[in-house]
C-alpha positions in Angstrom: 9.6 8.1 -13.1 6.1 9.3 -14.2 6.9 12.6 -13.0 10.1 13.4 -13.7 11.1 11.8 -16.8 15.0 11.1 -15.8 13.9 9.1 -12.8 13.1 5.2 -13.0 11.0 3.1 -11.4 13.3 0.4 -9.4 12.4 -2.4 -7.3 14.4 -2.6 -4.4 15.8 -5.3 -1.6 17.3 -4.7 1.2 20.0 -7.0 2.4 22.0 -7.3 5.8 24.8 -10.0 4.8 26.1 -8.0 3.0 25.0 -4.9 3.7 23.5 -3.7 0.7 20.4 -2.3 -1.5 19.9 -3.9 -4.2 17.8 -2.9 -7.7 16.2 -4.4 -10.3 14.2 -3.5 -13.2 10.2 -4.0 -12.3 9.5 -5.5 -15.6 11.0 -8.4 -14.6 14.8 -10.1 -14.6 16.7 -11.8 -12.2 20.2 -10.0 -12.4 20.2 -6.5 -10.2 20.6 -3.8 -12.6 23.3 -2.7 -9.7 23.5 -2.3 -6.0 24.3 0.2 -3.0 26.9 -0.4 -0.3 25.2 0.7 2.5 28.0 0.0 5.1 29.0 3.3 7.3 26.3 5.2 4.7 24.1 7.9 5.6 20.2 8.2 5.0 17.9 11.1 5.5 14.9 12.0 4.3 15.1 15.3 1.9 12.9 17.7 2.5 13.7 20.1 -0.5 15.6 18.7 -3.8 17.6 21.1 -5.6 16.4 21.6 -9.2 12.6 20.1 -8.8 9.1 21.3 -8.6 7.1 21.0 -5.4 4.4 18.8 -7.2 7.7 16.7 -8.7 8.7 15.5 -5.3 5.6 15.6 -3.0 8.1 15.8 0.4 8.4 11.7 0.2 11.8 11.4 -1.1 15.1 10.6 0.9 19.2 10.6 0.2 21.7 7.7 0.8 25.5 9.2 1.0 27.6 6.1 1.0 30.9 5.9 3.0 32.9 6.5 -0.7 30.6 9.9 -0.9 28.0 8.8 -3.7 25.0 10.2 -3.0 21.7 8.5 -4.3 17.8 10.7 -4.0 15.0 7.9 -3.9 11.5 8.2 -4.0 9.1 6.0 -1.7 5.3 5.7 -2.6 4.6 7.0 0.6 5.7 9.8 3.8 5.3 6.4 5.7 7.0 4.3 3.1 9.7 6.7 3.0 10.1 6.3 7.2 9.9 2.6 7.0 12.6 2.5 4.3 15.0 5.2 6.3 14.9 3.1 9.4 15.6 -0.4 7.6 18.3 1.2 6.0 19.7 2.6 8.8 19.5 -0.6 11.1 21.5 -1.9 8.2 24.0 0.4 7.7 25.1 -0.3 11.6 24.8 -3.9 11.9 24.9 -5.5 8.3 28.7 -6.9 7.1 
C-alpha cells in the first residue's frame, strides 16, 4: 500500500478446513475484514500487472482466480515470500474442504 496508494496492507491466514484465505486489518481486530475461497482456485505468480510501473510491483506479486472467476493480485514482501505463499495456497486449494 505504500506504493500504490489503492492497495492495502492485509494480514493474511491461511486455512485448510475450510479451505480458505483469510484477511484482517494489521492494526489490529479480531473479525476478518473478508476471506477467499480457495477450493478448485488458481494461483500464479504475475510477472507483468496491467496498468502498473515496474518500480510499483518489483516482479513479487501473484494472482488467485477462484472457482466463481474473482480474481485477486497480492503482493508478498518477498520473490521467496511470494513462492512460499503460491505453494501453501496451492496444497490448499487440492486438499482443503
Amino acid at each position: 500500500g505504500h506504493r500504490r496508494k489503492n492497495w492495502k496492507v492485509r494480514k493474511f491466514v491461511l486455512r485448510e478446513d475450510p479451505a480458505y484465505l483469510h484477511y484482517y486489518d494489521p492494526a489490529g481486530g479480531e473479525e476478518p475484514l473478508g476471506a477467499i475461497h480457495l477450493r478448485g482456485c488458481v494461483v500464479t505468480a504475475v510477472e507483468d500487472m496491467p496498468d502498473s510501473k515496474k518500480y510499483d510491483v518489483d516482479n513479487i506479486l501473484f494472482e488467485i482466480i477462484t472457482a466463481n472467476e474473482t480474481h485477486y493480485y497480492l503482493q508478498a514482501a518477498s520473490s521467496a515470500e511470494r513462492t512460499e505463499w503460491i505453494k501453501a495456497i496451492q496444497a490448499v486449494a487440492r486438499t482443503g474442504k
